[in-house]
N, C-alpha and C positions, 0 to 999 in steps of 0.2 A: 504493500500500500504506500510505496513511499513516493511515487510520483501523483498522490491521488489529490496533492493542493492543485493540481489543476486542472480540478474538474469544473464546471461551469455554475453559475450562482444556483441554481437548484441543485448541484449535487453530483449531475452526471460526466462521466466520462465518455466521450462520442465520438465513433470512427463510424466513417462511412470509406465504401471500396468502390468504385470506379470500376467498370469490365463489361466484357461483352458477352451475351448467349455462348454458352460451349469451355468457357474457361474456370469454371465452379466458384465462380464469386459467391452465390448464394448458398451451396454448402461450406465455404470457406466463414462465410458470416455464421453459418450456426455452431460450425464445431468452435469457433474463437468464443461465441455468446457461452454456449457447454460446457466450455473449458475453465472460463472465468466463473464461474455458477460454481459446479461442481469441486473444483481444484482450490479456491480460493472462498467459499461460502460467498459472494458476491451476490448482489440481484444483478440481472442483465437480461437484454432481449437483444433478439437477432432474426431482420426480418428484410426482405427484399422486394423491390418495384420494377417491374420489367414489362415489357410488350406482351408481343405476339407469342415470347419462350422462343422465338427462330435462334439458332446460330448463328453470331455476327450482329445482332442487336442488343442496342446499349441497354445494361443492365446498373442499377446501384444496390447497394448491400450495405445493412443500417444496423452498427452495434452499440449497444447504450449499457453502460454500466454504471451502477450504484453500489454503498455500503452494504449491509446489510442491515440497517438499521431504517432504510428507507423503504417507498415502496415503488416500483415503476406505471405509472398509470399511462404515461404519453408513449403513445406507437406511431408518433407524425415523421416524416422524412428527418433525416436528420441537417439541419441546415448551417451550423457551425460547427464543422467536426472539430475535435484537437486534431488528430490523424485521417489523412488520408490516403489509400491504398491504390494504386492507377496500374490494372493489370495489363493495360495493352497502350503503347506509349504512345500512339497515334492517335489517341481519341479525344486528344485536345483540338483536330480539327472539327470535329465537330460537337463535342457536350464540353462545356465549363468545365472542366473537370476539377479546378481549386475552388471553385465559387465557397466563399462563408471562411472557409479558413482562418479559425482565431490566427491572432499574434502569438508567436512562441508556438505554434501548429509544427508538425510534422508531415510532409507528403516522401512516400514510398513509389518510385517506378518499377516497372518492370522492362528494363532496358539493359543495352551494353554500350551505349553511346558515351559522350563525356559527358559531367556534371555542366559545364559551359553550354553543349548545348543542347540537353534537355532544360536549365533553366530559361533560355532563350525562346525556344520551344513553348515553356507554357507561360510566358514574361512571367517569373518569379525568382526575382534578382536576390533577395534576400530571405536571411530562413533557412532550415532545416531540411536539406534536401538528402532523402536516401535510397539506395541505388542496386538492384539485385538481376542478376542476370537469370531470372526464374525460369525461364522461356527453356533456354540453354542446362540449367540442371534438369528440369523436366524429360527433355529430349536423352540424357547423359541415365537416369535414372529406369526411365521408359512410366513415367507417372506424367500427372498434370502441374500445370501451372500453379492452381491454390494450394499445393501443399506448401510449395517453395515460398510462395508471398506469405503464407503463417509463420513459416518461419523467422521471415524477416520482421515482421510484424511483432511478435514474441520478444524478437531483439529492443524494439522502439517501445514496445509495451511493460516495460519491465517490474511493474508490480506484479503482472501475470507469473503464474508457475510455468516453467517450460516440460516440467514432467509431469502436469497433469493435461498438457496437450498431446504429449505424448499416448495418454490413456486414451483422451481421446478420440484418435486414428485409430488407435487398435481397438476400439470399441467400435466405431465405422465400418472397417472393413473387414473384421475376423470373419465374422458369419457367411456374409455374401462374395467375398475377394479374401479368402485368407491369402494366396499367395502377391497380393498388393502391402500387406502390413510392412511389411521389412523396409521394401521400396519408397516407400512412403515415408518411416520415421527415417530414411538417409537422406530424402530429401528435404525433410522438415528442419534436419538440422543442419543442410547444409545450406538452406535458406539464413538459419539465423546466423552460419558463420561467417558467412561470404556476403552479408548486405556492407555496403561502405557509405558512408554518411559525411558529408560536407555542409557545413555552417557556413553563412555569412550573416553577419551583425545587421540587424535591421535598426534603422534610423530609430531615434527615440519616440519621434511621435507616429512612427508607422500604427496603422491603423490594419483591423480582420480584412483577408480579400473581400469586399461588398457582397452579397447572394444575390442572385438573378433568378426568380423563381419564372418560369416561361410560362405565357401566359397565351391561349389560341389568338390566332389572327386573325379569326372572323368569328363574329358571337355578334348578339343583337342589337347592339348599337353600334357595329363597325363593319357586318357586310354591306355588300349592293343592296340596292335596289330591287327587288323580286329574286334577292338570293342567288344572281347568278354567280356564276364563278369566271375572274377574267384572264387569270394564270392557270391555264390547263395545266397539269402535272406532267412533267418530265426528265428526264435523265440523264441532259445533254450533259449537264456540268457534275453530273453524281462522282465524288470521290471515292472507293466502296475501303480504301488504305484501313481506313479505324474500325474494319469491322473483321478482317481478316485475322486469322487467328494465329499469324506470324510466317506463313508458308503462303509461295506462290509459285508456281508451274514453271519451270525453266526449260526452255526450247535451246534444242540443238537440231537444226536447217539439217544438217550437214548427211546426219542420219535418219533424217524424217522422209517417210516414201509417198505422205501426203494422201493418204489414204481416207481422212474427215474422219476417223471415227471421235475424234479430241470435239471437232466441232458438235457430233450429232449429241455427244454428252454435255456436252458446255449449256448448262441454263442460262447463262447471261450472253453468250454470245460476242465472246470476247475475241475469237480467232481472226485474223484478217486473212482475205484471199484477194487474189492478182491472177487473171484470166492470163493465159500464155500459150507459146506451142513449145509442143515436147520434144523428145529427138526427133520423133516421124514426122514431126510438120502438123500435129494433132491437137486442137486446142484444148487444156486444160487447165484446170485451175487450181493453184499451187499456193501453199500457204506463206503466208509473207511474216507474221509473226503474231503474237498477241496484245491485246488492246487493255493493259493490267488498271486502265482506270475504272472498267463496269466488273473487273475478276473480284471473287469475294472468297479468293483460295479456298475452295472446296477440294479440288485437285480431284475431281472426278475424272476431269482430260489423262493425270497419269494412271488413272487403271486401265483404261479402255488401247491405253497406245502400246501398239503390239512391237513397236522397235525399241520400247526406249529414250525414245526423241525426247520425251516429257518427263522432267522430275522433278520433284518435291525441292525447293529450297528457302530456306530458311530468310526470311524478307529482310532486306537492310535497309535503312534510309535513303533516300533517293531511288535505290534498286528500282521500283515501276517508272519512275519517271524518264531513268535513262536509259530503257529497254520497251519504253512502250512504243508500238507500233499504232498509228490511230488509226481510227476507221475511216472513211472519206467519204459521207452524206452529199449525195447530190440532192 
């Protein structure tokens, strides 16, 4: 309990996680609420707000802890965390992802870039910025992403027991994945060993990052006229980067025999082709590359490719932007 003076005037200590559908943010928020409950007599809740449940749509995960002397009655979003957890580092293009951020807050990425410019990245010049390459132990472990960001979290959280987080995982997965238990606590601890954390001194009069609660852009005193709608929906400028779940399809030309079976798989329709003639003088149409701004790395393209051409890699910054091939709308 020794970090608990900074809990907020009613009492509570609040993280909220930041992720997308497919990356277990919302079991990562129950087993942390569980862990603090059980492990520490703590009151805590742990509760999540999400869409559709698709993979690749933005998910938030809401953990609130008290004494045990209190009682928790508020189950609202949480909107000034102390900690925040951002499991997919791209999703500051498109969700606030620090919005509310007390002063003296903590935000956690899930990245391998530098500190310079992921602060850059979400403008948060000063503060508590900490840094775990979860994506990468995940992948090294053969587990998911929230085991790795508990760990790290365990680290920043440290009134938390770390060995009754360990209970429980292995309460999670004994029954239904006993052969995931092991896996899991190597990665949980290798989450808390490997987070690295950089400080810079925030001005005295810094102030919480502001909350922007979004609020619809058409309701009944700010549509048309007879309701119509004058912005049809589209997808010219859709970015799909923050909703991918770290992997995107890597072509190699060289050995592709252009067969489409990548395209007839591909839901978004991301493949480009270029009508040509073959050695015989034959006109066909031959793929020119992929268009990584509508991909939403499913990688269904490398099951279906019978040569190889298409494999799984692991997304870097820039990587779609200086490999995308566009499409060309007449």
């Amino acid at each position: 309990m020794s970090k608990w003076t900074k809990s907020n005037q009613p009492g509570f200590f609040e993280i909220r996680l930041e992720s997308i559908g497919g990356l277990g943010a919302n079991l990562a928020g129950k087993m942390l609420a569980e862990s603090g409950v059980l492990g520490l007599g703590l009151n805590g809740a742990g509760f999540s707000s999400y869409g559709s449940e698709k993979k690749g749509s933005p998910v938030k995960s809401f953990i609130r802890f008290c004494g045990p002397d209190m009682e928790i009655r508020d189950h609202s979003p949480i909107e000034q965390p102390d900690v925040i957890g951002v499991f997919h580092e791209a999703l500051h293009t498109t969700v606030q992802v620090l919005s509310g951020l007390k002063p003296g807050g903590v935000v956690l990425v899930n990245s391998t870039r530098s500190f310079e410019e992921i602060r850059s990245d979400l403008n948060y010049p000063h503060g508590t910025l900490a840094m775990v390459d979860a994506l990468g132990i995940a992948l090294e472990e053969r587990t998911r992403v929230n085991t790795s960001m508990l760990g790290a979290l365990f680290r920043i959280c440290d009134f938390l027991d770390r060995d009754s987080m360990r209970d429980v995982i292995r309460r999670t997965f004994e029954k239904k994945y006993p052969q995931l238990v092991e896996p899991n606590l190597r990665t949980f601890d290798r989450g808390y060993d490997e987070v690295q954390f950089e400080t810079v001194e925030s001005p005295a009069e810094a102030a919480a990052v502001s909350f922007l609660r979004q609020q619809p852009q058409l309701g009944y005193e700010t549509q048309e006229l007879g309701g119509i709608i004058r912005t049809q929906g589209n997808s010219l400028l859709k970015d799909l980067s923050g909703s991918r779940q770290g992997y995107v399809p890597e072509l190699n030309l060289e050995s592709c025999i252009h067969c489409a079976n990548c395209d007839a798989a591909c839901p978004d329709l991301c493949f480009v082709w270029e009508s040509a003639e073959d050695k015989c003088g034959r006109r066909q149409m031959f793929l020119q590359g992929i268009d990584y701004q509508y991909c939403k790395g499913c990688l269904k393209c490398v099951e279906v490719c019978p040569t190889g051409s298409l494999a799984p890699l692991r997304e870097e910054a820039g990587y779609a932007d200086s490999n995308r091939v566009a499409h060309v709308f007449n």
